[in-house]
N, C-alpha and C positions, 0 to 999 in steps of 0.2 A: 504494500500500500504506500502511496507516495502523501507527503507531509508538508501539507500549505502551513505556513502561519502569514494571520493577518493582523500585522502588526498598526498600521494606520488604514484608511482609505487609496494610500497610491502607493505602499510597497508591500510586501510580501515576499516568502521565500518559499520555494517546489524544491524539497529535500537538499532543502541547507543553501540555495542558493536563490539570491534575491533576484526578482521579477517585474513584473509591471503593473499592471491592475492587476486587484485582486480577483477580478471574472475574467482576466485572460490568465490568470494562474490554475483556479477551477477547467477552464473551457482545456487546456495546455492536459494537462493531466488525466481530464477525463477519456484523451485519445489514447491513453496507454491504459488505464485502468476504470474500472466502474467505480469502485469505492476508494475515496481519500480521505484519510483522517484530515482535516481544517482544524488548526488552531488560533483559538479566537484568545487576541490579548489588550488588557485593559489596563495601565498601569503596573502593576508587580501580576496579576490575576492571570491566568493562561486558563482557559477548558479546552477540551480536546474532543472534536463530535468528528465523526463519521459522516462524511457525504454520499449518500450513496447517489450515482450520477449516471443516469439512462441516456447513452447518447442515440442522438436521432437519427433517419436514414438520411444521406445523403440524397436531396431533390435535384440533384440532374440525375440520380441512379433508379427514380421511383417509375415506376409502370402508368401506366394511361392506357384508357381507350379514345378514341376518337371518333365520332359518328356521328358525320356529315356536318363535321364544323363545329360540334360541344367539344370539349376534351374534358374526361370523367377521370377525377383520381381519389385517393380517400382523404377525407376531409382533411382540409390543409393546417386545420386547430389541432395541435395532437390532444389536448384536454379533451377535446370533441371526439375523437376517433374512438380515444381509450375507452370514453363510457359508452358512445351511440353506437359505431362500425356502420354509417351511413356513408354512403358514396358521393360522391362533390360535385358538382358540374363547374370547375374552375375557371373556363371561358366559352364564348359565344361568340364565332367569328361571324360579323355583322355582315346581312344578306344572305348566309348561307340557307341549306335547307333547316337544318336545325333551328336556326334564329327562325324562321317561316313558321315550322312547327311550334313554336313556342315554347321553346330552353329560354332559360332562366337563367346568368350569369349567379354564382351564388348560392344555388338553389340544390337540395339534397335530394336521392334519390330518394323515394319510399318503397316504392313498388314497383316493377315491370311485368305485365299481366300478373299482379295478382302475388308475384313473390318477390319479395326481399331478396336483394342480390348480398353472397356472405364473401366474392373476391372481385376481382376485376376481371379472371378468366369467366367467370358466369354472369359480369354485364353485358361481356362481348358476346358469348352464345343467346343470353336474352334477346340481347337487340338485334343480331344476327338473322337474317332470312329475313321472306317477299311479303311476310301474312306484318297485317295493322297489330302492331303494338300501343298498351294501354299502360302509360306511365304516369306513376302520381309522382309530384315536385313539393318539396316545402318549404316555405322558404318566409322571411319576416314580414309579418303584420304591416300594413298601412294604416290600420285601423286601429284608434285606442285602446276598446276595446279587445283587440285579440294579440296575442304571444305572434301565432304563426297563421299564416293564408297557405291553404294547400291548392294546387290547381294537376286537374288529368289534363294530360295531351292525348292527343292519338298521332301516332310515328310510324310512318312506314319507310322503312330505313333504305337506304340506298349502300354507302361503304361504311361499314363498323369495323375498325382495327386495332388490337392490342400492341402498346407501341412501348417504347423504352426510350428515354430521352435520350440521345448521342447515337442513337439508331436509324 
């Protein structure tokens, strides 16, 4: 385990030797290990807590589908991923069929005919083929009254592609 101490707000030391910010000392260390002991010092006072530190995927290396101009990845909040595992509609290239159809920049998937998609391989088979697809969207309220607005499209897909960024 490697061993922050944070001695002020602009130094710190990564196993004995002083650094720069204290969150590029954390961000430094978390690429070599998950958990770091962080020592927090206050005057004469030291505590010693464990950091445990989940690093993220790297987003040029995440998956997508693409279809007909949406690009579908999993939601881009990981706070949001972790509890819901909704699917994202992250863009909507304006004109396309998608945009026509009525994608939603933003907006989560709920359903595709009726099922909840659990990867991005079974959004592409969802959406995939010639038959009308029924997708529900949800996405924020306009209205005081309500949290979220949910809206069906009907989609009849043209090209659905499972992509990988730098591909």
């Amino acid at each position: 385990m490697g061993k922050v101490s944070l001695s002020s707000p602009r130094t710190r030391r990564l196993s004995g030797a002083a650094r720069g910010k204290p969150r590029e000392s954390l961000q430094l260390s978390a690429r070599v290990r998950h958990t770091n002991n962080v020592v927090l010092k206050r005057g004469d006072k030291e505590i010693v807590v464990a950091a445990k530190i989940k690093p993220e995927k790297n987003l040029l290396d995440r998956q997508y589908v693409l279809a007909d101009g949406a690009l579908i990845a999993e939601d881009a909040y990981p706070e949001c991923w972790d509890t819901e595992r909704y699917y994202h509609v992250q863009s909507v290239r304006s004109g396309s069929y998608a945009d026509r159809s009525g994608w939603k920049i933003h907006h989560l998937i709920m359903s595709i005919d009726g099922v909840r998609p659990t990867s991005l391989e079974q959004v592409q088979e969802l959406l995939k083929g010639e038959d009308k697809k029924i997708i529900i969207l949800r996405g924020w309220s306009s209205q005081d009254g309500n949290l979220y607005d949910y809206q069906e499209i009907d989609y009849w897909p043209y090209k659905v592609e499972l992509k990988k960024a730098g591909e």
